[in-house]
C-alpha positions as CSV (number, residue, x, y, z in Angstrom):
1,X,39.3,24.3,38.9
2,X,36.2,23.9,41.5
3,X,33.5,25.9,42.1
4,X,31.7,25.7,45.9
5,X,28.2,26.9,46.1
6,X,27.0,27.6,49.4
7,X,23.1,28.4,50.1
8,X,23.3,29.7,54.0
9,X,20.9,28.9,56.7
10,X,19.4,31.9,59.1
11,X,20.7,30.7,62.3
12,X,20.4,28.5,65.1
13,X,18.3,27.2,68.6
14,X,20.3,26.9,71.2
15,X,23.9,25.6,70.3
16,X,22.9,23.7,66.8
17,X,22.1,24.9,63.4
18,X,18.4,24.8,62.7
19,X,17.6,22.2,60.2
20,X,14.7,24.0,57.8
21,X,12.5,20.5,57.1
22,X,10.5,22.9,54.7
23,X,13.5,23.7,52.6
24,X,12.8,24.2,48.2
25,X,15.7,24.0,45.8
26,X,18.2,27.4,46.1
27,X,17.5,28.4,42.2
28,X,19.3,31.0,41.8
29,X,22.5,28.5,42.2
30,X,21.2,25.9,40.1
31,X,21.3,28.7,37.8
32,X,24.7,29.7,38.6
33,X,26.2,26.5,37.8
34,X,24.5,26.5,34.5
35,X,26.5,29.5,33.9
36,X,29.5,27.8,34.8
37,X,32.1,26.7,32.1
38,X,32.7,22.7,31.8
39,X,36.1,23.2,32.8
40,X,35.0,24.1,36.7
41,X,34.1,21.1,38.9
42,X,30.8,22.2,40.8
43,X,29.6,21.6,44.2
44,X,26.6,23.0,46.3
45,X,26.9,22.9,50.1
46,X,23.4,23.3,52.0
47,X,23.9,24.4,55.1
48,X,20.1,24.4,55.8
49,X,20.8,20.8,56.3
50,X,24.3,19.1,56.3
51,X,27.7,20.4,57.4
52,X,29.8,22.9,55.2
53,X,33.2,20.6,54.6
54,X,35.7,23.7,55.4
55,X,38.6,22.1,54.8
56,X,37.6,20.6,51.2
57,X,39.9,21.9,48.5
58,X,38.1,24.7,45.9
59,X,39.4,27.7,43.9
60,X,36.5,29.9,44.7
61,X,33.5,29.9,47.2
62,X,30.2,31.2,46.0
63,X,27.8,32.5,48.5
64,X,24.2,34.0,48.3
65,X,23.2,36.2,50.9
66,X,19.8,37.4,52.2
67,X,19.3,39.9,55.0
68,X,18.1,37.5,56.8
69,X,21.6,35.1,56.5
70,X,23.7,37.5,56.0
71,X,25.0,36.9,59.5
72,X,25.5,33.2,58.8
73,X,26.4,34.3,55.0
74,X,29.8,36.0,56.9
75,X,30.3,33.3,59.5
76,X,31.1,30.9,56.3
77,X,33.0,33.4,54.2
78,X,35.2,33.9,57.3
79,X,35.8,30.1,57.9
80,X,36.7,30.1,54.4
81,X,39.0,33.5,53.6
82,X,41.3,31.8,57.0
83,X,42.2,28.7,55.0
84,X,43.1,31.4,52.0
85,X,39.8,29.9,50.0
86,X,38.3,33.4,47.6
87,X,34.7,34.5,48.8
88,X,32.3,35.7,46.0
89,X,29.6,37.0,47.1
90,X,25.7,38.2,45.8
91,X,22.2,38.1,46.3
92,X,19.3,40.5,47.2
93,X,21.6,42.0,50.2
94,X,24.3,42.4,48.0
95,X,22.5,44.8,45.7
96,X,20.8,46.5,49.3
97,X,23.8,47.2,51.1
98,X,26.6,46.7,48.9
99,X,29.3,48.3,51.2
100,X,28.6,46.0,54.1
101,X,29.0,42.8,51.9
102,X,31.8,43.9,50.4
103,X,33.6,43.8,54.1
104,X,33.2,40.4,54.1
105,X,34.3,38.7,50.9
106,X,36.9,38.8,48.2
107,X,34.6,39.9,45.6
108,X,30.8,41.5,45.2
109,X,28.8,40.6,42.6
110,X,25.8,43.7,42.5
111,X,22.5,42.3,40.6
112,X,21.4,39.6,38.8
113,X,25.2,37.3,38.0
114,X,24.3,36.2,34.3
115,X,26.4,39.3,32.5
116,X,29.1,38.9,35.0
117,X,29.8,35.5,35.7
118,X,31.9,34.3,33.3
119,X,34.0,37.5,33.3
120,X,34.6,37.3,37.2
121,X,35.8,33.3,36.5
122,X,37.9,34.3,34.0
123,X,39.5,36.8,36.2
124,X,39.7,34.3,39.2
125,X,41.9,32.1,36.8
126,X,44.0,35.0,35.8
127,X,44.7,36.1,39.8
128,X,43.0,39.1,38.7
129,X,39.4,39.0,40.5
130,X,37.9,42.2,41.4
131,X,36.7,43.6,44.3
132,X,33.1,44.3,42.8
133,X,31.1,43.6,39.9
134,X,28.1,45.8,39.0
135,X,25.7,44.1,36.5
136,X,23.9,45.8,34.4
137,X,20.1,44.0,34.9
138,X,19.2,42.1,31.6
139,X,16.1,42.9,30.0
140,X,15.4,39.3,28.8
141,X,16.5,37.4,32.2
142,X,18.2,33.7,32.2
143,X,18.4,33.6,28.3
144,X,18.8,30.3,26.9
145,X,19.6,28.8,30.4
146,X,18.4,25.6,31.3
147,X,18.7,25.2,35.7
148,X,21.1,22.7,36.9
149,X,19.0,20.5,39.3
150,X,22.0,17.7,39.5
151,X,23.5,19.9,41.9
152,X,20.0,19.3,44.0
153,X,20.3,15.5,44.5
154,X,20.3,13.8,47.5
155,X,19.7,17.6,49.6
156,X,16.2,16.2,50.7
157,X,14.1,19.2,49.3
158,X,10.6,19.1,49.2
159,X,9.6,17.3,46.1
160,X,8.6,20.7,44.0
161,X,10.5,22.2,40.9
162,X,11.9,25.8,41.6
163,X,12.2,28.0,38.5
164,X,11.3,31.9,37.1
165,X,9.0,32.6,34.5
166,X,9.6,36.7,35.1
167,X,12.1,39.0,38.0
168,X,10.8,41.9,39.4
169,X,7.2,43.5,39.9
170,X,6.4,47.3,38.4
171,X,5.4,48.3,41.5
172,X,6.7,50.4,44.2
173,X,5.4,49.2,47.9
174,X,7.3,50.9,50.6
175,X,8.7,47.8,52.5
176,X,9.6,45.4,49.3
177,X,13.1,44.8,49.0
178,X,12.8,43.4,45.6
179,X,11.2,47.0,44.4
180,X,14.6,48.2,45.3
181,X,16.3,45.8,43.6
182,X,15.0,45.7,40.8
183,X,13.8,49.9,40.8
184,X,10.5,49.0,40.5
185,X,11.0,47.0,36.7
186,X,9.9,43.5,35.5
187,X,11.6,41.2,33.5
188,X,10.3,38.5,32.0
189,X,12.1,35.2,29.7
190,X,11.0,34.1,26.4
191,X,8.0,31.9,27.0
192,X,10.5,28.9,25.1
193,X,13.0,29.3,27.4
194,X,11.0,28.2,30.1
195,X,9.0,25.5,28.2
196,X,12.4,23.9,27.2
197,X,13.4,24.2,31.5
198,X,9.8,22.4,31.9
199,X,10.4,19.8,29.7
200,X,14.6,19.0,31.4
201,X,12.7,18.3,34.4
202,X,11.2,15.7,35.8
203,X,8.3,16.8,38.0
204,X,4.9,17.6,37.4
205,X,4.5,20.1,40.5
206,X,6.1,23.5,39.6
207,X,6.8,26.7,41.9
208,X,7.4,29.7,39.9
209,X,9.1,32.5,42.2
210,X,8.3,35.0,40.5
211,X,7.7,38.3,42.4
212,X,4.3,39.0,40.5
213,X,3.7,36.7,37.9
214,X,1.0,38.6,36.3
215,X,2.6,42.2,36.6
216,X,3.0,41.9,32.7
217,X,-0.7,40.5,31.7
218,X,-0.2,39.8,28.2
219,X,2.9,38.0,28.7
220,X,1.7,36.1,31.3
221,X,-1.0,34.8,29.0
222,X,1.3,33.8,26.5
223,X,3.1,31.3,29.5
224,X,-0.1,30.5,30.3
225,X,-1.1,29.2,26.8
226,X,1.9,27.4,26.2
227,X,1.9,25.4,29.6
228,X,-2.0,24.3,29.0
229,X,-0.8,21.3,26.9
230,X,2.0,20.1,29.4
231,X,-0.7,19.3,31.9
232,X,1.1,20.1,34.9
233,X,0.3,22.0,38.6
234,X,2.0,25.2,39.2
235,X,2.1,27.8,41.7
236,X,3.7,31.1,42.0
237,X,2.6,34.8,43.4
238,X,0.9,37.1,42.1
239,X,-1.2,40.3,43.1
240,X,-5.0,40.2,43.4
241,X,-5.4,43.4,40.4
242,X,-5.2,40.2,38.3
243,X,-8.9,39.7,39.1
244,X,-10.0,42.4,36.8
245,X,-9.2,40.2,33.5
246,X,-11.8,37.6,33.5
247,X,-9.4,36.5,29.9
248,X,-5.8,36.2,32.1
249,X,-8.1,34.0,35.1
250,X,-9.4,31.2,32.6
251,X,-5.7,30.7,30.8
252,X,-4.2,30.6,34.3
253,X,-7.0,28.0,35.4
254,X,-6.5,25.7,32.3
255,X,-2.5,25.8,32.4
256,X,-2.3,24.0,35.9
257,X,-2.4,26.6,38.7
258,X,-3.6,25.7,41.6
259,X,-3.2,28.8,43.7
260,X,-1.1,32.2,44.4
261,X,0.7,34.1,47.2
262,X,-1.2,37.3,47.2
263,X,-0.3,40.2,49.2
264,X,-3.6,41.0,50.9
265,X,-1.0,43.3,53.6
266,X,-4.0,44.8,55.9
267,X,-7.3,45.6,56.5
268,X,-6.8,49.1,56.3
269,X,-7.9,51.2,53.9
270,X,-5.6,54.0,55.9
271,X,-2.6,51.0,56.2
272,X,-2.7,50.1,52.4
273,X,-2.0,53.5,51.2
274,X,0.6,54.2,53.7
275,X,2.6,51.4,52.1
276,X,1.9,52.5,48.6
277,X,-0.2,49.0,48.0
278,X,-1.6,50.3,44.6
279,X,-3.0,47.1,43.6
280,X,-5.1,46.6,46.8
281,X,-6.9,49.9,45.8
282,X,-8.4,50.9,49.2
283,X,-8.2,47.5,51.2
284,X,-10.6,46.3,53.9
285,X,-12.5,43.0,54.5
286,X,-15.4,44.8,52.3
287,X,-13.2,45.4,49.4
288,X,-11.8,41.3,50.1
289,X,-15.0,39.9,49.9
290,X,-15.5,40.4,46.4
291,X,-11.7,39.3,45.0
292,X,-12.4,36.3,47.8
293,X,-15.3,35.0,46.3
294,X,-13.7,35.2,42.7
295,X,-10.8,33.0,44.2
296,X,-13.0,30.8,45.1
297,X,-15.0,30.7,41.3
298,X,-12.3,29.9,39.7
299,X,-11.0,27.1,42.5
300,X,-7.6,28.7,43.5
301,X,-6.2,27.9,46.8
302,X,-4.1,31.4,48.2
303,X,-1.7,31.8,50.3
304,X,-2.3,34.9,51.9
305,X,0.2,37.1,53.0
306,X,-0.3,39.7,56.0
307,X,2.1,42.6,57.5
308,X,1.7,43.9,60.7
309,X,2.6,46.7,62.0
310,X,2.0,49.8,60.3
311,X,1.3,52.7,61.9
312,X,-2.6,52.2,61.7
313,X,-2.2,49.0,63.5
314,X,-3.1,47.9,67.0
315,X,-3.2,44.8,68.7
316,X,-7.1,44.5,68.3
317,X,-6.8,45.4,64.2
318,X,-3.9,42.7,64.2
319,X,-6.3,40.1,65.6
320,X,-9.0,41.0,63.7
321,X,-6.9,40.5,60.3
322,X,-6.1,36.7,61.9
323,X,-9.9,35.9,62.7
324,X,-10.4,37.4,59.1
325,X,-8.3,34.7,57.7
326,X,-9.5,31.8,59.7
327,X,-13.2,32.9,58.5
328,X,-11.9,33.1,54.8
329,X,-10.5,29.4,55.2
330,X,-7.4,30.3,53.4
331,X,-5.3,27.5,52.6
332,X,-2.4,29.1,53.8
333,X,-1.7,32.5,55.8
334,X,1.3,34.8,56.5
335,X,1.2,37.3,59.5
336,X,4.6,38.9,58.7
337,X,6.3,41.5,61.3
338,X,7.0,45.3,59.1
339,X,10.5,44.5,58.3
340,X,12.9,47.2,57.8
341,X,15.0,45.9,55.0
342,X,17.9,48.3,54.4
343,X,17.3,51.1,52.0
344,X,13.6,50.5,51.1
345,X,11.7,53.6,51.7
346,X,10.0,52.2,55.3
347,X,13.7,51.9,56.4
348,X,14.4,55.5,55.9
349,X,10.9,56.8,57.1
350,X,11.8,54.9,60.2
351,X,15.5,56.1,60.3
352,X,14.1,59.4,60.1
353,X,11.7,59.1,62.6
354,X,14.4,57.3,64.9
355,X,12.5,54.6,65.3
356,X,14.7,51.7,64.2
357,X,15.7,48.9,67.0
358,X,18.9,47.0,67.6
359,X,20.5,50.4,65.8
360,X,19.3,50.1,62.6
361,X,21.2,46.6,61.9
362,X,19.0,44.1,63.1
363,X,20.0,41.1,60.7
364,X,23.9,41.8,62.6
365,X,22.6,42.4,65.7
366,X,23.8,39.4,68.6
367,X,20.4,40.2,70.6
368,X,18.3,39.8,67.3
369,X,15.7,36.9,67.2
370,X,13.6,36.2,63.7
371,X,9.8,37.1,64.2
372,X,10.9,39.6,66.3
373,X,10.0,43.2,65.9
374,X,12.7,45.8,64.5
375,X,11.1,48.8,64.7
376,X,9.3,51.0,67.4
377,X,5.2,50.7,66.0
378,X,3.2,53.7,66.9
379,X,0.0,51.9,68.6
380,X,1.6,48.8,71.1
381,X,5.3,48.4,72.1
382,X,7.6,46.2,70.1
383,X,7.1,43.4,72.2
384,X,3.2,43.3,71.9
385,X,3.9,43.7,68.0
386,X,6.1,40.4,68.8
387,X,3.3,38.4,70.7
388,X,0.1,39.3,68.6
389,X,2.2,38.4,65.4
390,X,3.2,35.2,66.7
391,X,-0.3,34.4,68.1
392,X,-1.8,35.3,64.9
393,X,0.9,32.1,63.4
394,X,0.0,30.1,66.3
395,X,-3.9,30.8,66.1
396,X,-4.4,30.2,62.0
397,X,-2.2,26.7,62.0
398,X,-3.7,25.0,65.1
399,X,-5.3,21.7,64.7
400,X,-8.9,23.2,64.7
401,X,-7.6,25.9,62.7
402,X,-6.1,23.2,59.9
403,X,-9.3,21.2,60.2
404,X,-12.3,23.8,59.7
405,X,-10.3,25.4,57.0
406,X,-9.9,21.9,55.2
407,X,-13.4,22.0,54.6
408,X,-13.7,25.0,52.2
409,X,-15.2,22.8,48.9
410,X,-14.4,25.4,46.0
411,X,-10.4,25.0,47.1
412,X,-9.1,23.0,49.4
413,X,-11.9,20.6,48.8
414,X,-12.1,20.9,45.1
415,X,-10.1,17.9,44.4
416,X,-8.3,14.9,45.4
417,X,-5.0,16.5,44.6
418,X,-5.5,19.8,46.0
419,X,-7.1,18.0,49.3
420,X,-3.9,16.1,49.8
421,X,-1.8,18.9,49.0
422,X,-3.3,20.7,51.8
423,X,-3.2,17.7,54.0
424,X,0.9,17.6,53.9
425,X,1.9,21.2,53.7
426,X,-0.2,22.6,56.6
427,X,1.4,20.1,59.2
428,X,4.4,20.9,58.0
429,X,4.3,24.8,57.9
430,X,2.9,24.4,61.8
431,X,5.9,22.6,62.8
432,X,8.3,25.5,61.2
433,X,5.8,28.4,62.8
434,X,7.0,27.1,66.2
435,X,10.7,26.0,65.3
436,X,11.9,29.2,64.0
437,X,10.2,32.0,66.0
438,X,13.1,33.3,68.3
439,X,15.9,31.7,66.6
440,X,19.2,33.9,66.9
441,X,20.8,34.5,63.8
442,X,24.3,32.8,63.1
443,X,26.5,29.9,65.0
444,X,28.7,32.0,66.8
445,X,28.3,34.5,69.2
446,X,24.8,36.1,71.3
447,X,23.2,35.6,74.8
448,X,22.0,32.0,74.3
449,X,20.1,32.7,77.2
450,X,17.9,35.1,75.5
């Protein structure tokens, strides 16, 4: 039998799919096919960057769907379920909104696919495949499974290995969608399992996903220890509480990292405890400067990551938070809109405050465009909340911008490597700033005028 994997793209400008030039490895169906018996013939489909071949024979279509493709995620399903093809379906959506991605496939896989995949392909060969699966979340995540990257070849992904060290983060902030789906737990694999997935690859440049890599400290040294004698570069996210263990910074140091998406979020002291941002304590550029400097000590290059607008923010605050992160010379910044993903707590304080745009379903929504504001902010209308967000991208990845932050020595300028890492990624990340802000979601359908 054969097995079609299909990683979605989030839309399109103008009449054309947008091709995403920054696109990493889709993991989570690498891992999928691992999971897959031999007797399946297995195929991944991109469509991020090549054309889904419709009419290619295959027993079952697997697709993994994101609020932010689900749109696209159902365009493909339906091209499929017309030529009689089955639609699996799963992913972080899946688990959100169940009900709605049920509507569009044969089958819904709810959580994390390891305990249910073989069962649902052993009912696909019977005729007997359910409508839903509900997975019980595995305590000891992806055990004793080693990625499929041949699945990867030839897709043109940017030339850094994808995999999971832990899922989840222990904490509870009110707009994370991966709080919700994983009710607020962490998960983490045996610290073998991942050295053996280390050692089946090739590369030397590593990019764990994790949600919060350091949620569980001790276990986190114990990765750390073991990677110190592969002598490789790694990066993954983490949150900035990790500061506090001098003991968890050194291991991290000497196993390879070279820097961390950290959710710095605001400014505001008022902001941060609104979204239930336990590990930022009380926020502010004050509190910052401290956890900035120790950054910079131990020679990590961060990625921060901002939201804007909460109900303490204005357009001046906004800015401010931008020229904050142009005078910190981070190597990377984030200036995320508030999202209301479904059924996180911000979703429902907004649904009850009826403040929800495009009613309530703005990854369906035809008049929908990504960077755009979905919800009504308290101090600017949603279209200022659109604007300053978007200058803030423009702003922090303009050639000046790129250049004076270049020149911090501790980070960017530490070494060589971590010079020319800089050097290709910023460029690159400019050119997707200005690519994707306003694209519509999906091929078909919408005001192309918009």
């Amino acid at each position: 039998m054969k097995l079609t994997l299909i990683k979605p793209n989030i839309g399109r400008r103008e009449h054309s799919l947008y091709v995403d030039e920054a696109r990493m490895e889709p993991l989570q169906l690498g891992i999928l096919a691992a999971l897959t018996p031999p007797d399946f013939d297995v195929v991944l489909y991109d469509d991020r960057m090549e054309t889904i071949p419709y009419d290619e024979p295959t027993d079952i279509v697997a697709i993994t769907v994101e609020t932010f493709t689900a749109r696209r995620a159902y365009e493909i399903s339906e091209e499929y379920r017309r030529r009689g093809v089955k639609v699996v379906m799963g992913g972080i959506h899946a688990v959100l909104i169940p009900e709605e991605v049920s509507e569009h496939c044969d089958s819904v896989i709810v959580g994390d696919a390891e305990p249910v995949w073989a069962e649902m392909l052993e009912d696909l060969k019977r005729g007997e495949l359910k409508k839903r699966y509900d997975v019980v979340q595995p305590t000891c995540p992806q055990m004793n499974v080693i990625t499929r990257r041949d699945i990867f070849e030839g897709k043109g992904y940017l030339p850094i290995t994808l995999l999971q060290f832990s899922r989840g983060c222990s904490h509870r902030c009110s707009f994370c969608a991966s709080s919700v789906y994983f009710k607020a737990r962490h998960f983490c694999r045996p610290v073998e399992d991942v050295i053996r997935e280390i050692r089946a690859q090739k590369r030397k440049l590593l990019f764990f996903v994790d949600d919060n890599i350091v949620c569980n400290r001790e276990k986190a040294k114990e990765l750390f220890r073991a990677l110190i004698p592969l002598k490789i570069h790694w990066v993954s996210q983490g949150s900035i509480d990790m500061l506090a263990d001098s003991e968890l910074m050194s291991l991290m140091v000497k196993s390879g990292c070279l820097g961390l998406v950290i959710g710095f979020e605001s400014l505001s002291p008022e902001c941060i405890s609104e979204m239930n941002k336990g590990t930022n304590k009380k926020g502010s550029a004050d509190m910052y400067r401290s956890e900035i400097e120790q950054l910079r000590k131990w020679g990590l290059q961060t990625w921060a990551a901002f939201t804007v607008g909460h109900d303490g923010d204005t357009v001046e605050s906004i800015r401010a938070t931008c020229d904050f992160a142009i005078k910190n010379k981070f190597t990377f910044a984030a200036f995320n809109i508030l999202m209301p993903y479904p059924n996180t707590p911000l979703y429902e304080k907004m649904q009850r405050e009826n403040r929800l745009l495009y009613g309530g379903k703005w990854w369906l929504h035809e008049d929908y465009r990504f960077n755009y504001a979905s919800i009504i902010p308290k101090n600017m209308t949603p279209d200022e909340l659109t604007e300053i967000s978007f200058d803030c991208r423009r702003r922090f990845n303009s050639p000046l911008s790129i250049i004076s932050r270049a020149l911090e020595p501790r980070t960017n300028l530490r070494t060589p490597y971590r010079f020319a890492t800089y050097l290709i990624y910023n460029p690159l990340f400019r050119k997707e700033v200005f690519k994707k802000q306003g694209m519509k979601f999906g091929l078909k359908g919408g005001n192309d005028d918009a």
